[in-house]
C-alpha positions, 0 to 999 in steps of 0.5 A: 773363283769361289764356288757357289756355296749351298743353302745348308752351308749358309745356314750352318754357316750363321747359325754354327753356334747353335751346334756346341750351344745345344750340349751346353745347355743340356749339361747346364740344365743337367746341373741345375735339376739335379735333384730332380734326375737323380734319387737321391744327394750323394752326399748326404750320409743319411743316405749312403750305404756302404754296402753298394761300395764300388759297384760297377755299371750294370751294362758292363760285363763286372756289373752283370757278374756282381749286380744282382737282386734275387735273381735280377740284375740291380739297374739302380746305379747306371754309372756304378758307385765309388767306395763310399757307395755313392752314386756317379750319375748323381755326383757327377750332376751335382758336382757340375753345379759346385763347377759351374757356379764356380765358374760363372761367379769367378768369371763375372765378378772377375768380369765386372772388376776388371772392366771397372778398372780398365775404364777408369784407367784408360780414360783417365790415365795418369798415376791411376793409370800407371798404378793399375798397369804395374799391378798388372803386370807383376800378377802376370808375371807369375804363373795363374795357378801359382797365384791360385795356390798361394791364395787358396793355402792362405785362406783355406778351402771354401766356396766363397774363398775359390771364387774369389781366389779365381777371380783374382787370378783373372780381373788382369785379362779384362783390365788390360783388354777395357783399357786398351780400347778405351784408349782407342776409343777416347780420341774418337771424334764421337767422344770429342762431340760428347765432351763439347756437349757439357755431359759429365764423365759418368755419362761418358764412361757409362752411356757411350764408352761401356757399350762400344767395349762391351760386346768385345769383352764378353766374347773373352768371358767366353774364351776365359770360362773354360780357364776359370772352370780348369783353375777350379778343378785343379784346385779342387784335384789338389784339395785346396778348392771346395770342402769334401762336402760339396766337391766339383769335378775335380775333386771327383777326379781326386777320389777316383785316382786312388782307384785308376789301377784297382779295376774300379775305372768308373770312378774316375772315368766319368768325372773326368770326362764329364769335365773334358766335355764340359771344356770342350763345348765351352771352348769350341762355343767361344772360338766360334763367338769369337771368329764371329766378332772378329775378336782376338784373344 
């Protein structure tokens, strides 16, 4: 016989999610009011100064020996400075924005695509059913990451051709999972009772089909997210993501390897952990949605 489990237990227990939600959203409200936090646009180049090249934090032992302004410790970095002289507190911020954004357009128009398609082929079936099905099956035959490079070395970086290179890679996931619980749900009685009513397929596919596949499909955005924001910083890392202009986290991460044996470790160190606790909330957010809705991914 089961214990007895206590009031907080309970209440951890349904309210769990709240838990990784709350570093979520300070990370994400980081992002978007970066410009409010931070003085200044590291990248802008009005606004560097080389002179504050590779400055370290001023609470470590190297920033209290260097950092100082007639006579006073300088504080106006606290995460120190790269070799450009920008600030990481700022870069790190704004390149949480390019990440995030990334991530979330790749996902939902990956989302929206996907689903669309898994819809349509699994109620209808047929040669558009098999069409769809081989297609995905020969992307997933390859690696994501290689079906990531390709694309991205065809077109190049930019904002717009990683999101969509991204979202390309991940349409399958969704197609897959909308078409085998169509297939499911299509020979339900409920659906039968719809058909003999005379409503069109729209209204089928859209009022009845779409919300019962609905809630399944976005608890995998969620286990998915993190998989997008990964892709994205390793395409970042390698230079094939975004412009040097407006880099994200991994292109961060990039730029402070050169320095990983120089002494200079928080040039890199931030970024990378700030990505690790980024995909780390995201993750530990969508296994919970996920054992909750009893969803497997």
């Amino acid at each position: 016989m089961n214990p007895p489990r206590s009031s907080f237990a309970k209440l951890y227990a349904r309210y769990r999610w709240i838990v990784p939600a709350i570093p979520l959203a300070m990370i994400a409200a980081s992002a978007l009011f970066a410009p409010l936090i931070v003085t200044h646009n590291p990248w802008d180049l009005k606004a560097l100064e080389l002179e504050d090249s590779k400055l370290a934090p001023p609470w470590t032992e190297r920033g209290h020996a260097e950092r100082t302004i007639d006579g006073q410790l300088d504080t106006r970095y606290f995460l120190g400075t790269d070799e450009q002289g920008r600030d990481i507190l700022a870069a790190v911020l704004f390149g949480l924005r390019v990440s995030l954004f990334v991530g979330l357009s790749a996902t939902g128009i990956a989302l929206v695509v996907g689903s669309i398609l898994g819809l349509v082929s699994g109620y209808f079936g047929g040669r558009f059913d098999a069409f769809i099905m081989r297609v995905a099956d020969i992307q997933l035959s390859f690696p994501s990451i290689l079906i990531a490079l390709f694309l991205m070395a065809v077109w190049g970086p930019g904002l717009r051709k990683i999101v969509f290179a991204v979202a390309i890679v991940h349409w399958v996931v969704y197609a897959r999972i909308a078409r085998g619980m169509v297939l499911v749900e299509r020979e339900k009685d409920y659906i039968s009772a719809v058909r003999a009513s005379g409503a069109g397929t729209l209204r089928i596919l859209i009022r009845h089909l779409l919300p019962n596949i609905l809630g399944p499909i976005l608890v995998i955005s969620s286990v998915k997210f993190s998989s997008v924001v990964i892709l994205e910083a390793t395409l970042s890392f390698l230079g094939l993501g975004v412009p040097v202009t407006r880099p994200t986290l991994g292109m961060l991460v990039s730029f402070g390897q050169n320095h990983l044996f120089s002494g200079e470790w928080w040039i890199w160190f931030f970024p990378g952990m700030a990505l690790v606790i980024l995909v780390f909330c995201i993750n530990w957010l969508a296994d919970i949605l996920r054992a909750d809705f009893g969803v497997k991914a």
